[in-house]
C-alpha positions as a printed Julia matrix, in Angstrom:
281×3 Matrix{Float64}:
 -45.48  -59.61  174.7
 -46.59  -57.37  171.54
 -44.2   -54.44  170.83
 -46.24  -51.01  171.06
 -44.4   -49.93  167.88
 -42.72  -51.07  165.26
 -40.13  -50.5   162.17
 -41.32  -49.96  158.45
 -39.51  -49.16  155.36
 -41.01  -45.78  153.54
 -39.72  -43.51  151.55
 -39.44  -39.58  152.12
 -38.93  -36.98  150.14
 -36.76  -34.33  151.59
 -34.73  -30.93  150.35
 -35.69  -31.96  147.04
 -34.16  -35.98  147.3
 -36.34  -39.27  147.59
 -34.77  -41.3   150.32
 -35.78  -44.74  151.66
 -35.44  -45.25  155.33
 -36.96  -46.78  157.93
 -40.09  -45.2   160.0
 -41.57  -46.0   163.72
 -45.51  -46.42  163.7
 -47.74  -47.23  166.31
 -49.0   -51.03  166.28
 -52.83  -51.03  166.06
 -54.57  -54.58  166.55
 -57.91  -56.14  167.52
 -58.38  -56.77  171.65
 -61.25  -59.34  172.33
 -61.98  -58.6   175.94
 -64.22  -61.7   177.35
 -66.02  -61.8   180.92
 -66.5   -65.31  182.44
 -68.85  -65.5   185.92
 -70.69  -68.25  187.9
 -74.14  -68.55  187.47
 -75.51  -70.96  189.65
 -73.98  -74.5   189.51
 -72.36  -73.51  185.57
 -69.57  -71.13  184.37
 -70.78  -68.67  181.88
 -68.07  -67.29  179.12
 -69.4   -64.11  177.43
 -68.02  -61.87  174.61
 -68.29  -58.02  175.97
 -65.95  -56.53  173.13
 -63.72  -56.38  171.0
 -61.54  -52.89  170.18
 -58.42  -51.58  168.07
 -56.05  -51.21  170.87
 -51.8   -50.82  170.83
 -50.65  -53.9   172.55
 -49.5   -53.71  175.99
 -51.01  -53.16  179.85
 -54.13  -55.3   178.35
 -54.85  -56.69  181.44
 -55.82  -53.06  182.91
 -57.33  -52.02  179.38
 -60.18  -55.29  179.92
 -60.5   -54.07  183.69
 -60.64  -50.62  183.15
 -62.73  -51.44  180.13
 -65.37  -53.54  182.46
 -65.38  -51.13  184.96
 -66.02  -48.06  183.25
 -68.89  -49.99  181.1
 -70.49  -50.75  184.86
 -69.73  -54.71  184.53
 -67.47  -54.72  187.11
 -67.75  -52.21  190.29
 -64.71  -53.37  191.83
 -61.66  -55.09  191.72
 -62.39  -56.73  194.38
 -64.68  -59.14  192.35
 -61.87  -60.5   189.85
 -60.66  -64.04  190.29
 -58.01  -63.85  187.38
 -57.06  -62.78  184.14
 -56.39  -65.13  181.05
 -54.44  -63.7   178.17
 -56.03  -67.33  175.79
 -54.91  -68.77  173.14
 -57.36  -69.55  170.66
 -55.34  -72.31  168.85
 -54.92  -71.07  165.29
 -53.26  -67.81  164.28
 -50.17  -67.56  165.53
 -51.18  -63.82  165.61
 -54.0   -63.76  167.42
 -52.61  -65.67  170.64
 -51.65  -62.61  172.63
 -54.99  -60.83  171.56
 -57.88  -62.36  173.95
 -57.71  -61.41  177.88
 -60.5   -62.84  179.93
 -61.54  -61.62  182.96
 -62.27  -64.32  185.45
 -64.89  -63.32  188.36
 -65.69  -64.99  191.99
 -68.46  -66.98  192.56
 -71.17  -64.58  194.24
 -71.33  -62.23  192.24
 -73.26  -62.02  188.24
 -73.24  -58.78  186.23
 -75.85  -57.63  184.53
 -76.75  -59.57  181.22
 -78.98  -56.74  179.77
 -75.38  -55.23  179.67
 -73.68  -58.15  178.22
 -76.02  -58.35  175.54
 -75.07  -55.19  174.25
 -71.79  -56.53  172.52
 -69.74  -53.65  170.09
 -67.4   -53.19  167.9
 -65.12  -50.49  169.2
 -62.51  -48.45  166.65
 -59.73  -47.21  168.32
 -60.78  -43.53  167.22
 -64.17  -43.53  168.99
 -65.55  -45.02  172.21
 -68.79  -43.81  172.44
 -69.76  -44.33  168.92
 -70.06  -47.99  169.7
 -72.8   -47.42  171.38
 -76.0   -48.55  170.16
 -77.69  -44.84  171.45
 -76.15  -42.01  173.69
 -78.25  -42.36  176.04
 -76.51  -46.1   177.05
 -73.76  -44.18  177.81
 -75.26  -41.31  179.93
 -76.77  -44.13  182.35
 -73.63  -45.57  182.62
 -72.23  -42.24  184.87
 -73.27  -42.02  188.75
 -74.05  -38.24  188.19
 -72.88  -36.21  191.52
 -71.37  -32.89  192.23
 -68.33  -33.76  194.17
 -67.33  -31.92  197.1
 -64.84  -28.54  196.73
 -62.81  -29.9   198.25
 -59.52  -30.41  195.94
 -57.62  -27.08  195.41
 -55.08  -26.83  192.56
 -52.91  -24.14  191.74
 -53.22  -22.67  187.9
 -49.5   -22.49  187.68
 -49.08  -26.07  188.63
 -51.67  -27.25  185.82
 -49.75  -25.21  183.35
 -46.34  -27.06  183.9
 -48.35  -30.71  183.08
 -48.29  -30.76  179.53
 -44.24  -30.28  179.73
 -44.33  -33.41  182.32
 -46.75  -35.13  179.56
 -43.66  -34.89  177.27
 -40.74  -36.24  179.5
 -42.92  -39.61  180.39
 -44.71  -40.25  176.94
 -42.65  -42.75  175.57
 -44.6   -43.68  172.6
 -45.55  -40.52  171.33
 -41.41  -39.74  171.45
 -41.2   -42.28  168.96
 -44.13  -42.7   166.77
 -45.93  -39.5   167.15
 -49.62  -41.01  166.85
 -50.46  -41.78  169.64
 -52.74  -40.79  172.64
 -51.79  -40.65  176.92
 -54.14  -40.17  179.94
 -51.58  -39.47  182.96
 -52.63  -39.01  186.4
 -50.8   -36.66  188.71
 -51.58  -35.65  192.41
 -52.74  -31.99  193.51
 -48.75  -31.12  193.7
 -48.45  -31.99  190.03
 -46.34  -34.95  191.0
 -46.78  -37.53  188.44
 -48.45  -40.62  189.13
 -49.41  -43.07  186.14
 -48.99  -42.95  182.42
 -50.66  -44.97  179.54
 -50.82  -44.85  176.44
 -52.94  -46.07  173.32
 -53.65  -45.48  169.46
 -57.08  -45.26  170.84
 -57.69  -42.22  173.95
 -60.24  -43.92  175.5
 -58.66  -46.85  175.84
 -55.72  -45.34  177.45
 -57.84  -43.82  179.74
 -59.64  -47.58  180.56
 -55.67  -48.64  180.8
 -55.11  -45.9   183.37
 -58.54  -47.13  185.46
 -57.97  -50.6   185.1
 -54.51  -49.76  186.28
 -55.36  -47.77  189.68
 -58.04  -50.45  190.04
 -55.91  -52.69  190.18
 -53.81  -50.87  192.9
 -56.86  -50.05  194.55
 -56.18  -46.19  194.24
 -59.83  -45.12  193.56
 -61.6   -42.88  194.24
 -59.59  -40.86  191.99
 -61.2   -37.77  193.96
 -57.27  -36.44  194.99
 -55.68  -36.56  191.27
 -55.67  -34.62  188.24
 -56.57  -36.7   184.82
 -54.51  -34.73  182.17
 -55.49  -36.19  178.47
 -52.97  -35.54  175.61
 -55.67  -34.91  172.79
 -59.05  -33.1   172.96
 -61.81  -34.15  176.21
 -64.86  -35.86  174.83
 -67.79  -37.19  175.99
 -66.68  -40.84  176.64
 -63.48  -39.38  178.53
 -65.55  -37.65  180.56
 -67.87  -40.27  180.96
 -64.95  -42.76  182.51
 -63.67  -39.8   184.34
 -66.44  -39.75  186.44
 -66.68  -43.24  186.97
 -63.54  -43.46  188.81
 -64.55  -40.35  190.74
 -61.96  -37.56  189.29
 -63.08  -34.17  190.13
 -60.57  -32.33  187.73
 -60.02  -33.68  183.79
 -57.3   -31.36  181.7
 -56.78  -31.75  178.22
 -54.29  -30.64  175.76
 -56.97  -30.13  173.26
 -60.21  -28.66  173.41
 -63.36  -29.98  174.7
 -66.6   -31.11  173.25
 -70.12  -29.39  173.79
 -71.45  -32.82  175.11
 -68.17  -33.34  177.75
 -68.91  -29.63  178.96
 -72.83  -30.64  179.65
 -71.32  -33.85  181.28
 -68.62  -32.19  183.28
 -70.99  -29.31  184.28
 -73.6   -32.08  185.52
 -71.22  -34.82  187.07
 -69.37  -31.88  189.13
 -66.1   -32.04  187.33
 -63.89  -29.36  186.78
 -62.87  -29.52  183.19
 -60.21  -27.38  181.77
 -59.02  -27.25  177.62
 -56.1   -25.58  175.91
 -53.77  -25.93  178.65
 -50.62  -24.83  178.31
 -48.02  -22.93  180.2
 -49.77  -19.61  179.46
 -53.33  -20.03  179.13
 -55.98  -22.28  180.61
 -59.52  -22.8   179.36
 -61.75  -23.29  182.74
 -64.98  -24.65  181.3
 -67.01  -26.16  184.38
 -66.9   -25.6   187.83
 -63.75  -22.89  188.55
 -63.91  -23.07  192.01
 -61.25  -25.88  192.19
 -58.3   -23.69  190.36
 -56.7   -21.01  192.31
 -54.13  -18.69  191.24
């Protein structure tokens, strides 16, 4: 298992001296996520993509990935996962997961054929066209019925802090938590790349068949985009907080998909961008 972060010598100037020392950063490497599904009497092996990632909980990243790119609609369908090794490069053994499914059922190859390169800055931009993305969400307005108490939103970031391990020590790098109507925290994980530890935090609840997400809270530690929303409403969260502030494309996405999205939180102000209803004094 691949450390998330790791020791490097630097040098800092400080009060005036040079100084060397040792510095934390946050380990970035290449993921290939493969899919590999029965189609008729043959196994078919496909690459779906390959993104910067920070080792670690790769198993949800490729099932969160899957899901939230509409491969996959359930858990339900995976056989196993295969961390491979490709025989050369000793580095590159614990960097290939494939994803396994049961006979029965074939995703679609229109979908497969669209094979990215995905930075672990940017999601979306993979994309060969937005609109890819936008018929990737099951656009709904979700019932009222989750209540949340503005005061209770406010504490999150602070709870953000305690659990974020990675960010304690590196400081670069992003965390999509989940926590339940209470504020009671849930799930953490984290990733150079936010939408990948947002796909890490799917695959994860997929895995323990928690969705639909329609009784949590998604709090992101960076700014809400498009693509965050975008996986958001695949796993059926009706409220997304962010640290950060919001993008004119995630507020159109949240208005549409019935999400309430909220930016700037912290413990005295709240942005309330889409659908206020939800958030109660």
């Amino acid at each position: 298992m691949q450390s998330a972060s790791k020791a490097i010598p630097i040098h800092r100037w400080k009060k005036g001296e040079l100084q060397e020392l040792d510095d934390m950063v946050s380990v970035e490497e290449p993921l290939e996520i493969r899919l590999a599904f029965y189609s008729q009497s043959s196994k078919e092996r496909h690459q779906v993509s390959v993104t910067m990632r920070t080792p670690g909980h790769d198993e949800d990243l490729a099932i969160g990935f899957l899901f939230t790119e509409n491969l996959i609609p359930s858990f339900e369908l995976v056989e196993s996962i295969q961390r491979l090794d490709p025989g050369f490069r000793r580095s590159q053994r614990d960097n290939i997961i494939q994803v396994n499914l049961k006979p029965g059922y074939q995703p679609d190859i229109a979908l497969l054929s669209r094979h990215f390169y995905t930075t672990s800055s940017c999601g979306v931009c993979g994309k060969t066209s937005i609109d890819l993305v936008q018929s990737l969400v099951e656009t709904r307005i979700a019932p009222p019925l989750l209540q949340i108490k503005a005061p209770v939103i406010a504490g999150l970031p602070e709870k953000l802090e305690d659990v974020q391990k990675e960010f304690a020590s590196t400081g670069a790098i992003h965390a999509a938590a989940l926590f339940d109507h209470r504020g009671e925290f849930i799930a953490l994980r984290e990733d150079v790349g936010r939408h990948n530890a947002l796909d890490k935090l799917i695959g994860h609840c997929l895995r323990e068949n928690l969705l639909p997400l329609d009784q949590h809270l998604l709090l992101l530690s960076g700014r809400a985009s498009f693509e965050l929303l975008q996986k958001a409403s695949m796993a059926g969260i009706q409220v997304v907080a962010a640290v950060g502030a919001p993008s004119s494309l995630a507020v159109q996405l949240a208005e549409d998909a019935g999400i309430t999205l909220l930016g700037f939180v912290k413990r005295e102000r709240i942005n309330i961008y889409t659908h206020p209803h939800r958030i109660s004094e």
